[in-house]
Backbone of each chain as ProteinMPNN parsed JSONL, in Angstrom:
{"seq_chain_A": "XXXXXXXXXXXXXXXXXXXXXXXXXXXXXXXXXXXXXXXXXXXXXXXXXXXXXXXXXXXXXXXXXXXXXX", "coords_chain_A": {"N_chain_A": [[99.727, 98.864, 96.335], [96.557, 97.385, 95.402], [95.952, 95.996, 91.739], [94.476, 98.119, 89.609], [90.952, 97.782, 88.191], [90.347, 98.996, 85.965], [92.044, 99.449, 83.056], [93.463, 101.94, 80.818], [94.39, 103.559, 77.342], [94.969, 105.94, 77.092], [98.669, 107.274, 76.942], [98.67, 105.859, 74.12], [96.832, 106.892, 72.589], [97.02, 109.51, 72.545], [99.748, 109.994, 71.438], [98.561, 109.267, 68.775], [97.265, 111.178, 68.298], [98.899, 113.145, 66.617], [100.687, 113.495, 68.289], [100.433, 114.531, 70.998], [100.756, 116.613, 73.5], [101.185, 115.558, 77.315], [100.538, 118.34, 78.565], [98.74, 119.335, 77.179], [96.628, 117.846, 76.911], [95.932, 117.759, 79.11], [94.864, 120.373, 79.545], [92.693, 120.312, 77.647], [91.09, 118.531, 79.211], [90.852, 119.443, 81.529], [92.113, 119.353, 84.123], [95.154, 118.628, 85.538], [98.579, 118.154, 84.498], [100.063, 116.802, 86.734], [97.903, 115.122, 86.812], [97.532, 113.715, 84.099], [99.534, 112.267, 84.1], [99.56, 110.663, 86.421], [96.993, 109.207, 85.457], [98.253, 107.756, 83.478], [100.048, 106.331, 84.355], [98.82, 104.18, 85.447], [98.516, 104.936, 88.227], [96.049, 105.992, 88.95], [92.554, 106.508, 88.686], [90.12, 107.998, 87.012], [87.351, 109.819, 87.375], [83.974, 109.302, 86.61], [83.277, 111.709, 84.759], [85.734, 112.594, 84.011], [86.488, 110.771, 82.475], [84.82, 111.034, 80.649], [85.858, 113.29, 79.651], [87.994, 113.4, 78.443], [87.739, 111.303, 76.697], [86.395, 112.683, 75.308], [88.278, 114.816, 74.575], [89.613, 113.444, 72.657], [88.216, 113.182, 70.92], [86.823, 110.059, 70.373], [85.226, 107.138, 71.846], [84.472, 106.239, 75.138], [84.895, 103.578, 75.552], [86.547, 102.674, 73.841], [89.085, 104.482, 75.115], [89.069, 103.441, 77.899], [89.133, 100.589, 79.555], [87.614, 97.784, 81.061], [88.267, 95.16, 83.839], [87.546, 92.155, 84.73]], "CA_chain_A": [[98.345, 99.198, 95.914], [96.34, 96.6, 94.321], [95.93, 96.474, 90.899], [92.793, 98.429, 88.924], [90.667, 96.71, 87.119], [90.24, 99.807, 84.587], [92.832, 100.463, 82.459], [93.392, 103.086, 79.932], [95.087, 104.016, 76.491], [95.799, 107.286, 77.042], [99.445, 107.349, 75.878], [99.148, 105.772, 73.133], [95.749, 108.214, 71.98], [98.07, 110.803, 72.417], [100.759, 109.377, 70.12], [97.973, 108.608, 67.731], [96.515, 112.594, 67.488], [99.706, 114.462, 66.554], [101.622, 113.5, 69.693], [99.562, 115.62, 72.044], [101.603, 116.534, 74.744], [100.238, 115.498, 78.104], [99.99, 119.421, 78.881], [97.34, 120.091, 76.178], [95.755, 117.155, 77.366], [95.468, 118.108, 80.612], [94.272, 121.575, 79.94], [91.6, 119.941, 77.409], [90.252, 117.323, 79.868], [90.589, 120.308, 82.902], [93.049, 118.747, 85.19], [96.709, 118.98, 85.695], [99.412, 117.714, 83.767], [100.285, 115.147, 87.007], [96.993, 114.145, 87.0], [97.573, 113.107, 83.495], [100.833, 111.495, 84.351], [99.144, 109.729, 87.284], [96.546, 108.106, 85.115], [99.284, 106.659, 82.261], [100.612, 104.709, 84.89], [97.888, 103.674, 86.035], [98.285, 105.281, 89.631], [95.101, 106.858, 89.595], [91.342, 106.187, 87.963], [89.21, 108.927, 86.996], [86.168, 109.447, 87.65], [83.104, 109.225, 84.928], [83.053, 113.161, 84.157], [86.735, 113.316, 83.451], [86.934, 109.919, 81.681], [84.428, 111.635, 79.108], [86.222, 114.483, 79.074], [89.299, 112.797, 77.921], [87.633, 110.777, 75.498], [85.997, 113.842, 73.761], [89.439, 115.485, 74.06], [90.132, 112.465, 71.575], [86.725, 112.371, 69.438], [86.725, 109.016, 70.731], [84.335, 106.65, 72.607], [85.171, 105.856, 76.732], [85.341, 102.433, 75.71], [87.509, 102.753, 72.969], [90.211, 104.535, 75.772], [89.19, 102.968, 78.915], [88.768, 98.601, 79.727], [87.568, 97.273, 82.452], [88.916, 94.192, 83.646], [87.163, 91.841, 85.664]], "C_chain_A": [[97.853, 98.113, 94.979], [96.09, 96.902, 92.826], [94.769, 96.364, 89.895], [92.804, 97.771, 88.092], [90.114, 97.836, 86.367], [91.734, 99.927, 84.31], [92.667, 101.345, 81.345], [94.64, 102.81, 78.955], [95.549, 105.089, 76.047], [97.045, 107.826, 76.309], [99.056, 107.049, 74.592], [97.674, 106.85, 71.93], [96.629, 109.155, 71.423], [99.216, 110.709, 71.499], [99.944, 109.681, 68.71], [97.465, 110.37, 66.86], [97.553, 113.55, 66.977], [100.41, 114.163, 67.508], [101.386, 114.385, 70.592], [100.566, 115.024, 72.923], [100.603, 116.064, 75.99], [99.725, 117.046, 78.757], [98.777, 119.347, 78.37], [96.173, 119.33, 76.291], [95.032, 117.635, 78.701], [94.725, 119.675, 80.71], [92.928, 121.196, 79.226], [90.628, 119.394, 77.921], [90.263, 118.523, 81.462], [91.187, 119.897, 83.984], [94.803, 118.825, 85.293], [97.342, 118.092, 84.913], [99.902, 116.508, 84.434], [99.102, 114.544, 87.028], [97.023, 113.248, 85.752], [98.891, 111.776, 83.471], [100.401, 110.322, 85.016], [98.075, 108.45, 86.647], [97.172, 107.437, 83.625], [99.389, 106.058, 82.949], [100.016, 104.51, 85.48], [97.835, 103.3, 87.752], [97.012, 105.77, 89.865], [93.193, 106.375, 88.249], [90.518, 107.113, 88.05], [88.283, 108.798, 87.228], [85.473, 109.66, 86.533], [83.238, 110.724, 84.273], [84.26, 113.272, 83.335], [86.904, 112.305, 82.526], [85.933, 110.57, 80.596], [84.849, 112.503, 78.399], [87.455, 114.073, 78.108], [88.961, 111.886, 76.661], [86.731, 111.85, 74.269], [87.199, 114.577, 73.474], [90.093, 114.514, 72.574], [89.395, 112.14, 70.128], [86.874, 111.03, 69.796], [85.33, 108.505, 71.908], [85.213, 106.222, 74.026], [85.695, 104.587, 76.31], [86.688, 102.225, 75.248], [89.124, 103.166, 74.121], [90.562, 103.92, 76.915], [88.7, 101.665, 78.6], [88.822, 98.46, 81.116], [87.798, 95.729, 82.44], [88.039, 93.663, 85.157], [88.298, 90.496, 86.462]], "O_chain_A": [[98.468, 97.845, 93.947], [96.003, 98.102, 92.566], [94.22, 95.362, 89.436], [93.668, 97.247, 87.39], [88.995, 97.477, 86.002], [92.539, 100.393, 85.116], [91.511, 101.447, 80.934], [95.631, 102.164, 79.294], [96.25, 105.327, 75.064], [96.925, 108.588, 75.35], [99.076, 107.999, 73.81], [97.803, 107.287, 70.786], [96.893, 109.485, 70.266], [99.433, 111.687, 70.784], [100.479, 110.202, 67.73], [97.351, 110.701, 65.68], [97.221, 114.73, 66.866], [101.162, 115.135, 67.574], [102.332, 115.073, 70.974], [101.034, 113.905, 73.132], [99.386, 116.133, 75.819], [98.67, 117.071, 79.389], [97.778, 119.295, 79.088], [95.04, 119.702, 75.985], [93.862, 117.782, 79.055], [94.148, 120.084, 81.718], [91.916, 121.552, 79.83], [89.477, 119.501, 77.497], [89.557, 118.185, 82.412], [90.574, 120.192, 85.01], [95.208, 119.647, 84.47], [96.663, 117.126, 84.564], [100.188, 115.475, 83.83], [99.131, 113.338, 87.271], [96.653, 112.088, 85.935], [98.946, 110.691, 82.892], [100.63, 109.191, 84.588], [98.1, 107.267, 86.986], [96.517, 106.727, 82.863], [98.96, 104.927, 82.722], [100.489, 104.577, 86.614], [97.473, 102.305, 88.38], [96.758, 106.02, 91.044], [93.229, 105.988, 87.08], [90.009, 107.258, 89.161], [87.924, 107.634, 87.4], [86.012, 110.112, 85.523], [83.303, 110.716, 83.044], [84.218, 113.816, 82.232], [87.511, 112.706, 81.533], [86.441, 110.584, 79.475], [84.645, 112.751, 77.211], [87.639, 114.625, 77.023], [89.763, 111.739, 75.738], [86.533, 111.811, 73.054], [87.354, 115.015, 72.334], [90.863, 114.937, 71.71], [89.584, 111.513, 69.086], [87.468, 110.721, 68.763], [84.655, 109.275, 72.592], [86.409, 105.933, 73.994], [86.866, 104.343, 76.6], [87.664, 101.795, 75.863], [90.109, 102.429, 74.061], [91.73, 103.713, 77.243], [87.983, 101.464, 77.62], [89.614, 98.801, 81.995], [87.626, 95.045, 81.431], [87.873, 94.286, 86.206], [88.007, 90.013, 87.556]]}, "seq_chain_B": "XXXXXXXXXXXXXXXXXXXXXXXXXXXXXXXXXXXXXXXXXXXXXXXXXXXXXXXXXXXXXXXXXXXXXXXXXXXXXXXXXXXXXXXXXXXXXXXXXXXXXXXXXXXXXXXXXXXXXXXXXXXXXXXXXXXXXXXX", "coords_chain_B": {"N_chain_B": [[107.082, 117.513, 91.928], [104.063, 118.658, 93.145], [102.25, 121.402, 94.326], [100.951, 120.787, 96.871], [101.847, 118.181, 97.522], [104.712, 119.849, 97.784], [103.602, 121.758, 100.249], [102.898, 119.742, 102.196], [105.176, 118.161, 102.979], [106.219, 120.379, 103.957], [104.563, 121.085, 106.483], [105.084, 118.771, 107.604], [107.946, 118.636, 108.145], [108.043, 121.004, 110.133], [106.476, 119.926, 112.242], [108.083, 117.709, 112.526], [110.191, 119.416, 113.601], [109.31, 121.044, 115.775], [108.509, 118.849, 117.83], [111.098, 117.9, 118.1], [112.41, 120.041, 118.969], [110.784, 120.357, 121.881], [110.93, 117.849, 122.261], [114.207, 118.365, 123.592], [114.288, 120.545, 124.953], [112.39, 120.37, 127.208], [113.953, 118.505, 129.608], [115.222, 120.7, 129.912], [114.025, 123.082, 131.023], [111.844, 122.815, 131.547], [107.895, 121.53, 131.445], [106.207, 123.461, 130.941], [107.954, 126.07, 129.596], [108.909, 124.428, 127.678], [106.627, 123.155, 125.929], [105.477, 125.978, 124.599], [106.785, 125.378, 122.207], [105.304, 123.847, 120.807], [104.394, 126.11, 119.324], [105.431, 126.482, 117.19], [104.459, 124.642, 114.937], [102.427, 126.155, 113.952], [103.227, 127.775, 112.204], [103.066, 126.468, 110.237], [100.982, 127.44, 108.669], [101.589, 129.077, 107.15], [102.033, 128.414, 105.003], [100.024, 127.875, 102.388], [100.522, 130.487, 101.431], [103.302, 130.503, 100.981], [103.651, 128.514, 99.376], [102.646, 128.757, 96.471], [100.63, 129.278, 93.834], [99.054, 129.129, 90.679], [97.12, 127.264, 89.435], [94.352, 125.903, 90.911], [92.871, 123.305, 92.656], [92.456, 120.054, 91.415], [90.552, 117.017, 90.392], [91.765, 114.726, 91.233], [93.634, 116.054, 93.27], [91.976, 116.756, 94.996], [90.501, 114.563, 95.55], [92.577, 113.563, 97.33], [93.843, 115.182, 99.275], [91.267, 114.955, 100.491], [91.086, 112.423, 101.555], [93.423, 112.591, 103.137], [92.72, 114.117, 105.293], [90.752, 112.876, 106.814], [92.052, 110.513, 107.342], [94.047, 111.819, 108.78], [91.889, 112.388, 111.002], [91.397, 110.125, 111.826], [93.501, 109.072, 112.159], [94.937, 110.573, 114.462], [92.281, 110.217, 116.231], [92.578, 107.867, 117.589], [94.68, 107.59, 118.568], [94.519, 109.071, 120.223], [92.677, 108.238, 121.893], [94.236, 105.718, 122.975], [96.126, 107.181, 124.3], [94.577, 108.518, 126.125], [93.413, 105.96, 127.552], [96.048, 104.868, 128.63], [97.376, 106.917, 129.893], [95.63, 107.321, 132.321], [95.471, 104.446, 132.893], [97.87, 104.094, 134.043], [98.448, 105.968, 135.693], [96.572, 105.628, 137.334], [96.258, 102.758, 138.269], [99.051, 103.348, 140.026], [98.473, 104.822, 142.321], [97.954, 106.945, 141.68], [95.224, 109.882, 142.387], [94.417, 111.762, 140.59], [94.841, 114.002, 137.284], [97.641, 115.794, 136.114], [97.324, 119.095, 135.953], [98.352, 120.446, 133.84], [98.527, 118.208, 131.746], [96.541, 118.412, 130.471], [96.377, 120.469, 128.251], [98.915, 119.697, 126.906], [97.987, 117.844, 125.929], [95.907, 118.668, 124.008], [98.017, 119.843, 122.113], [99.75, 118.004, 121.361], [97.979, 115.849, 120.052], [97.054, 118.154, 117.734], [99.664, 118.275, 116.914], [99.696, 115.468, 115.679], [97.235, 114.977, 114.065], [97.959, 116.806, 112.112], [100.833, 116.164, 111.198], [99.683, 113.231, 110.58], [97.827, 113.902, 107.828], [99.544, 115.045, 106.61], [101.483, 113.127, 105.493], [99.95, 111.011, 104.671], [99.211, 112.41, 102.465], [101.509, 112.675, 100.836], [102.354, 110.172, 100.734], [100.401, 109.51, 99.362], [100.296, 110.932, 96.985], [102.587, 109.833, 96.307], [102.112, 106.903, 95.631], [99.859, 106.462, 94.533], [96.214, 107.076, 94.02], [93.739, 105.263, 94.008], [90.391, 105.844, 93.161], [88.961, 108.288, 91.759], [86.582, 110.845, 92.581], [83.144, 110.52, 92.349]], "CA_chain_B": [[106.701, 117.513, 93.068], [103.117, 119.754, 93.297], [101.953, 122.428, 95.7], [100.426, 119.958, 97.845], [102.735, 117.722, 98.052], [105.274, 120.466, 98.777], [102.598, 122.07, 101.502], [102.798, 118.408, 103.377], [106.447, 118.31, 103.685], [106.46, 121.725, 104.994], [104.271, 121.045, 107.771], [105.395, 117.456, 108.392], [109.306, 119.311, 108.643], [107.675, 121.619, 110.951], [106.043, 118.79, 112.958], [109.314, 117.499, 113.491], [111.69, 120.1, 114.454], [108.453, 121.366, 116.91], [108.645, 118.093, 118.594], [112.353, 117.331, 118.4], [113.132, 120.807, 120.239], [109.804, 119.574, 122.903], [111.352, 116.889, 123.771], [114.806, 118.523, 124.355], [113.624, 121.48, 126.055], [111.482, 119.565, 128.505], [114.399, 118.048, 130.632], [116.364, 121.795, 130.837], [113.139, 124.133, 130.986], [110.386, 122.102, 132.224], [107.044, 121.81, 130.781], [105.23, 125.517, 130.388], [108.605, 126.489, 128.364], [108.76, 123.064, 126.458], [105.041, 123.477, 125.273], [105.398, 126.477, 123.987], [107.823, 125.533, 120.794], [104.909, 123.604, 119.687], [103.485, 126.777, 118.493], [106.114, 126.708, 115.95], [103.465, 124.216, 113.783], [101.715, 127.276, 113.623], [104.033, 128.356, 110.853], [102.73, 126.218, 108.905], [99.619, 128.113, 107.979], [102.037, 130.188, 106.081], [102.357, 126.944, 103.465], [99.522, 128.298, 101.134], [101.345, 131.682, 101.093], [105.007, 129.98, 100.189], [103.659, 127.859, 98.311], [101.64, 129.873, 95.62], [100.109, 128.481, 92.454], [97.48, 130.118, 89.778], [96.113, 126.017, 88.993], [93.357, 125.049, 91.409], [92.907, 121.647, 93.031], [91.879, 118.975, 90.217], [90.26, 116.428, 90.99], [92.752, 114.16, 91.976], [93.991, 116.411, 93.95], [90.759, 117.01, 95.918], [90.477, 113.081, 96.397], [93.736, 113.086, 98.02], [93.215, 115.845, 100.486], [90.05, 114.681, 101.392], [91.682, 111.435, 101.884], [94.344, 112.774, 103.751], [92.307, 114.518, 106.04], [90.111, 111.271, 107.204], [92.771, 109.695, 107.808], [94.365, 112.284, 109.698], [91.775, 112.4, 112.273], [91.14, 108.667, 111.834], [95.124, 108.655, 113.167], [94.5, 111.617, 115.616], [91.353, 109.688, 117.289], [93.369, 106.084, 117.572], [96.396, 107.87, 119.15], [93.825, 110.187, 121.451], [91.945, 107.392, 122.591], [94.932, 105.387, 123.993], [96.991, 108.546, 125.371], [93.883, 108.948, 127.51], [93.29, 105.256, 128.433], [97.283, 104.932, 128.647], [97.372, 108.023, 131.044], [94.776, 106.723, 133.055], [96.32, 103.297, 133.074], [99.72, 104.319, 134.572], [98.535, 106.587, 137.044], [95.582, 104.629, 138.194], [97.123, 101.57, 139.296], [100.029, 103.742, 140.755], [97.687, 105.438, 142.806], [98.147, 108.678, 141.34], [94.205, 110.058, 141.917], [94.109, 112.805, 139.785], [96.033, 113.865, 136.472], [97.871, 117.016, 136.365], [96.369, 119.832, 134.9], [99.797, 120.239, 132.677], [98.679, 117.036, 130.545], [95.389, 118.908, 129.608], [96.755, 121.798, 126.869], [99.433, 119.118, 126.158], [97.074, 116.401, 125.073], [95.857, 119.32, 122.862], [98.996, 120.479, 121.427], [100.395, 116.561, 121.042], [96.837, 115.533, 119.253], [97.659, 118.709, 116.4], [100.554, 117.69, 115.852], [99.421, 113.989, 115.468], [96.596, 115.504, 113.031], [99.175, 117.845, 111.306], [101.411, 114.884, 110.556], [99.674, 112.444, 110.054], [97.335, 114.548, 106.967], [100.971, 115.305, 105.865], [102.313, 111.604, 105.441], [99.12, 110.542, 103.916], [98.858, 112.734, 101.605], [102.692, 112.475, 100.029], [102.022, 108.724, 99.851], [99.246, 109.35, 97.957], [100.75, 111.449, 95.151], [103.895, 108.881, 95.437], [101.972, 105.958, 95.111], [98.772, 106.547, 93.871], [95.306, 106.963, 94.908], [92.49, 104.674, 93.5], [89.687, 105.873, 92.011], [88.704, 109.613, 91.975], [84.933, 111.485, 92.667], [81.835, 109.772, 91.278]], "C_chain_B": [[105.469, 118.852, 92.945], [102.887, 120.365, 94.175], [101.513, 121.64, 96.667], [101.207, 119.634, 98.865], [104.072, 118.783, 98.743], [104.928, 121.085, 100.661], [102.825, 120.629, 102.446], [104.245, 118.672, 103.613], [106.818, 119.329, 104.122], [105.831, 121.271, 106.203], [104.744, 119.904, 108.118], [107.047, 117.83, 108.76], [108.787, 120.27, 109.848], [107.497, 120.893, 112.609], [107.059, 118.211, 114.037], [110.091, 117.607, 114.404], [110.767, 120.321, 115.801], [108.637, 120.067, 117.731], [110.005, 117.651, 119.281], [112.339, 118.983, 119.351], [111.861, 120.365, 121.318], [110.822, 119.099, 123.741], [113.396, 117.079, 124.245], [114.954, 119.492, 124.883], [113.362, 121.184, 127.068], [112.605, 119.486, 129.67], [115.496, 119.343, 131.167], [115.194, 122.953, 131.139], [111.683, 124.407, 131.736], [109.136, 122.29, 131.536], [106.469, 123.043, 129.932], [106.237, 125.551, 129.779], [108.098, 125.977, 127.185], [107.533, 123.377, 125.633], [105.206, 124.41, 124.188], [106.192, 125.825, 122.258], [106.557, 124.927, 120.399], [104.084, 125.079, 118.723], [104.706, 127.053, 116.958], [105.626, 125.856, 114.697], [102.572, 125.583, 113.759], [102.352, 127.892, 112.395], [103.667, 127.692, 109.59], [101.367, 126.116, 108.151], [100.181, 129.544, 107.27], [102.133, 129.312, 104.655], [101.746, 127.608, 102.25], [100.398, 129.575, 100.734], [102.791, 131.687, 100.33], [104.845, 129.502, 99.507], [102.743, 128.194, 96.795], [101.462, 129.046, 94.685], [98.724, 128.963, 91.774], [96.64, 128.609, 89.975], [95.371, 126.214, 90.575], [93.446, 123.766, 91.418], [92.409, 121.113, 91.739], [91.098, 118.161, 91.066], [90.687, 115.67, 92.045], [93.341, 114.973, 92.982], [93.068, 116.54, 95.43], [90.95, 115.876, 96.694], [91.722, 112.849, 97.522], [93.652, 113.964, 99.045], [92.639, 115.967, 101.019], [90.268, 113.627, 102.172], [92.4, 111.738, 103.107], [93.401, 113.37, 105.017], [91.573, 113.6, 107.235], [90.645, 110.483, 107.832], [93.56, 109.724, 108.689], [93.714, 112.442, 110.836], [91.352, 111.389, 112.827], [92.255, 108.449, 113.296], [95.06, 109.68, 114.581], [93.387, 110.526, 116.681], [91.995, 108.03, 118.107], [94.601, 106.887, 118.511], [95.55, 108.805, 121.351], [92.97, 109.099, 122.617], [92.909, 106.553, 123.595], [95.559, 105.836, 124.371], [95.947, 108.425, 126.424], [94.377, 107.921, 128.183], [94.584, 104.947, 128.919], [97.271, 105.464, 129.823], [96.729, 107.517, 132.313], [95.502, 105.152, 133.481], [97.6, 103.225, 133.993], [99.256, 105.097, 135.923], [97.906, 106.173, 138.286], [96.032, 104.04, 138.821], [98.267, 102.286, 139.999], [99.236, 104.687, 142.119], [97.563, 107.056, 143.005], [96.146, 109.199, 141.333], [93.639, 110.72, 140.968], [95.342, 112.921, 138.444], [96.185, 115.499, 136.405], [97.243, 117.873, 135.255], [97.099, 120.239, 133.994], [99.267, 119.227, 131.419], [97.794, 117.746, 129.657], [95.746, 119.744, 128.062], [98.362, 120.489, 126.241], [98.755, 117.777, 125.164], [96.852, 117.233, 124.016], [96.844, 119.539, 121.529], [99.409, 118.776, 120.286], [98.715, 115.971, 119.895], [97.008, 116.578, 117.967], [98.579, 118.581, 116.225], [100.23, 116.064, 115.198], [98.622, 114.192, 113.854], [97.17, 115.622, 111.779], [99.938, 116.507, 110.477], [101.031, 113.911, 110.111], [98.517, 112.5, 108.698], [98.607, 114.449, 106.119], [101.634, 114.069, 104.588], [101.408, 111.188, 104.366], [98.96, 111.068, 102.347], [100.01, 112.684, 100.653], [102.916, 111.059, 99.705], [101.248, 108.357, 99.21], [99.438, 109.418, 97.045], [101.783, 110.423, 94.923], [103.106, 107.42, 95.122], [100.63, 105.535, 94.684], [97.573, 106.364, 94.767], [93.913, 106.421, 94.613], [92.09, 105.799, 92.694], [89.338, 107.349, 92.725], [86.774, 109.487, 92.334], [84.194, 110.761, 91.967], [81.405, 111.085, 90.504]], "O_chain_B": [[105.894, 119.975, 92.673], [103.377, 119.895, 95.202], [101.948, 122.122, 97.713], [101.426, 120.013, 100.015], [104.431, 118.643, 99.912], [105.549, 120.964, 101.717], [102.899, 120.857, 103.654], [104.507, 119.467, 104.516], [107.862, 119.314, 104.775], [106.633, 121.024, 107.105], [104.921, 119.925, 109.336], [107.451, 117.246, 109.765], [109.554, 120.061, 110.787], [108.062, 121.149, 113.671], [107.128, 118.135, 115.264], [110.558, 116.941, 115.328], [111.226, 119.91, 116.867], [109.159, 120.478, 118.767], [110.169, 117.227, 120.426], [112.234, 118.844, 120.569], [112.486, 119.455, 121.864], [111.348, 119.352, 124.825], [113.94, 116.256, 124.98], [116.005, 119.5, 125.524], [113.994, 121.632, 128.025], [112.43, 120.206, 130.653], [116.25, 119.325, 132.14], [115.736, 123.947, 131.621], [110.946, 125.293, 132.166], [109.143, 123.335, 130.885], [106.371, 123.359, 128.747], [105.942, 124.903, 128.775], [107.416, 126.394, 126.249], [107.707, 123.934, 124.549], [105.144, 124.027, 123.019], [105.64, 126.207, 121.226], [106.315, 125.427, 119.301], [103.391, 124.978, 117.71], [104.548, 127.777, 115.974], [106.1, 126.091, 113.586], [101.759, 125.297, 112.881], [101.636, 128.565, 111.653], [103.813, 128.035, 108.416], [100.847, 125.268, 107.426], [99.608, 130.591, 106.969], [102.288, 129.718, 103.503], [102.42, 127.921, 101.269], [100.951, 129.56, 99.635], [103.264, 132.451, 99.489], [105.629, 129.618, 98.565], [102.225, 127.189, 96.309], [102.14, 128.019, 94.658], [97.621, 129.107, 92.303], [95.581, 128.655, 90.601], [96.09, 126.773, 91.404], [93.937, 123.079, 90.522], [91.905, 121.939, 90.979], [90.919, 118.426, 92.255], [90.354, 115.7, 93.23], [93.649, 114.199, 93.889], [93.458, 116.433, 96.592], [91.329, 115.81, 97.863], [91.679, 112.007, 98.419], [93.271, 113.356, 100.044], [92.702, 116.708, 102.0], [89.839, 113.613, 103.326], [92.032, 111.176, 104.138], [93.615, 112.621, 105.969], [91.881, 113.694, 108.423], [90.15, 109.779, 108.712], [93.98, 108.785, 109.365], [94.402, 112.639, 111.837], [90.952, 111.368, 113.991], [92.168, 108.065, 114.463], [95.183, 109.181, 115.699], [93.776, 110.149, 117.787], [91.603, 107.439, 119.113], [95.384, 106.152, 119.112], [95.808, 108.948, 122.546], [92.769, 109.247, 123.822], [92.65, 106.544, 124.799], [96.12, 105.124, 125.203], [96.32, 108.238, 127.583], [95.252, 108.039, 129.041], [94.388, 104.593, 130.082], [97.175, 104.755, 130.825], [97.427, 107.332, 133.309], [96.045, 105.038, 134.58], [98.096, 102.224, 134.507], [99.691, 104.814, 137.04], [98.208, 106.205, 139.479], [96.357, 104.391, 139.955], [98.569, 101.537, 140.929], [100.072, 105.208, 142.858], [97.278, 107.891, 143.863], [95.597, 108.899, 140.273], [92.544, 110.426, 140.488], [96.391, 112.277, 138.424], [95.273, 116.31, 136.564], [96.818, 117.573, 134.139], [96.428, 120.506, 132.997], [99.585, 119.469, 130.255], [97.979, 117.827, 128.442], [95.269, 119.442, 126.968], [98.711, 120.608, 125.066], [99.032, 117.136, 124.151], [97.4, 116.898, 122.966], [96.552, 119.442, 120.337], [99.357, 118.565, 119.074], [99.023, 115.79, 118.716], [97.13, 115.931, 116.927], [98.797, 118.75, 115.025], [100.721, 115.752, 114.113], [99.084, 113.788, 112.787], [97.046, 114.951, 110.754], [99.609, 116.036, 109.388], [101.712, 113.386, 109.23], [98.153, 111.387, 108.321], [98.65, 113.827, 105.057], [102.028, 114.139, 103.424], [101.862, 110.994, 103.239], [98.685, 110.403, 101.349], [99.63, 112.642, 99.483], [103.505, 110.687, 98.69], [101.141, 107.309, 98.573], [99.151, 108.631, 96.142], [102.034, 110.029, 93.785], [103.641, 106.779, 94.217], [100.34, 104.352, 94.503], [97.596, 105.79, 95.856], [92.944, 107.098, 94.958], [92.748, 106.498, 91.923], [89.41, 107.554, 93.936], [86.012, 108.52, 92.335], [84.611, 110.329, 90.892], [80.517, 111.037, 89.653]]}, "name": "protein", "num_of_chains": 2, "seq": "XXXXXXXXXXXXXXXXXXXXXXXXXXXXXXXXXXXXXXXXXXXXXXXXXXXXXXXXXXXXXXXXXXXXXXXXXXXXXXXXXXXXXXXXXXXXXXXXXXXXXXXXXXXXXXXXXXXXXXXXXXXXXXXXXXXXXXXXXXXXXXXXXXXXXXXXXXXXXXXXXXXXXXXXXXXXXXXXXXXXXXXXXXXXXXXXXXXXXXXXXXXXXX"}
């Protein structure tokens, strides 16, 4: 699979709030626990709804968790 | 491993054995038996039932079964198209005029499983190796 030109900081967010598990993530942002798995390793790229959701699960800005890479 | 993904390797095990007994049925039973076993992919519209789960699709999950599906009758129409001209091909030039009316309900049967499997495949190489970019 080639390789996306978004990535994400996800883990290390999650490190940063308390060590949020990826469960609590995944029930905050409304998606499954592999979906959170899938986008650490950057198997998978959300789409805009959930990437906001994930960065309000953080109080954070999109940019701040997601980079796009040209 | 998620409900999905389990659900695919159920029917793509299904897929299998239905074809593997087919094709050794066929040469002690003759067709009309043979045929029948494929209804043993029919079992696997018990999958949601075995495979139970309170969560709901996610997104990702959606993308990948929509995926999978596309692609399954992507692979279904590519396989259907040269079975015909194939068929046609072989008998034609042999000067077979007609094709038996036997191939008809097997083209059917052989096209869901093609479907069946190849939805299956797609979709367990999705979750194993990822699937771009989700829903706008």
């Amino acid at each position: 699979m080639a390789k996306s030109e978004i990535t994400n900081r996800i883990r290390r967010f999650r490190f940063d709030h308390g060590e949020m598990t990826q469960e609590e993530l995944a029930k905050r942002s409304g998606v499954t626990r592999q979906t959170i798995i899938a986008l650490e390793a950057g198997k998978y790229v959300p789409s805009l709804g959930l990437a906001f959701r994930i960065a309000r699960a953080f109080g954070a800005s999109i940019e701040e968790i997601f980079t796009f890479r040209e | 491993m998620n409900r999905y993904e389990k659900m695919a390797w159920f029917t793509l095990t299904l897929c299998a054995i239905a074809t593997i007994a087919f094709l050794v049925v066929i040469p002690l039973a003759g067709y009309p038996v043979a045929s029948a076993l494929f209804g043993i992919v029919g079992f696997g519209g018990l999958a949601p039932l075995v495979f139970k789960e309170r969560e709901k699709p996610d997104e990702r999950d959606r993308t990948i079964l929509r995926s999978a599906q596309r692609n399954g009758f992507g692979v279904f129409w590519l396989c259907f198209v040269l079975a015909n001209i194939g068929t046609w091909g072989w008998l034609y030039y042999r000067g077979v005029p007609t094709v038996p009316i036997e191939v008809l309900p097997g083209m059917v049967f052989g096209g869901m499983i093609v479907v069946i499997a190849a939805q299956s495949i797609v979709t367990i190489v999705l979750y194993r190796r990822g699937v771009g970019h989700g829903e706008i």
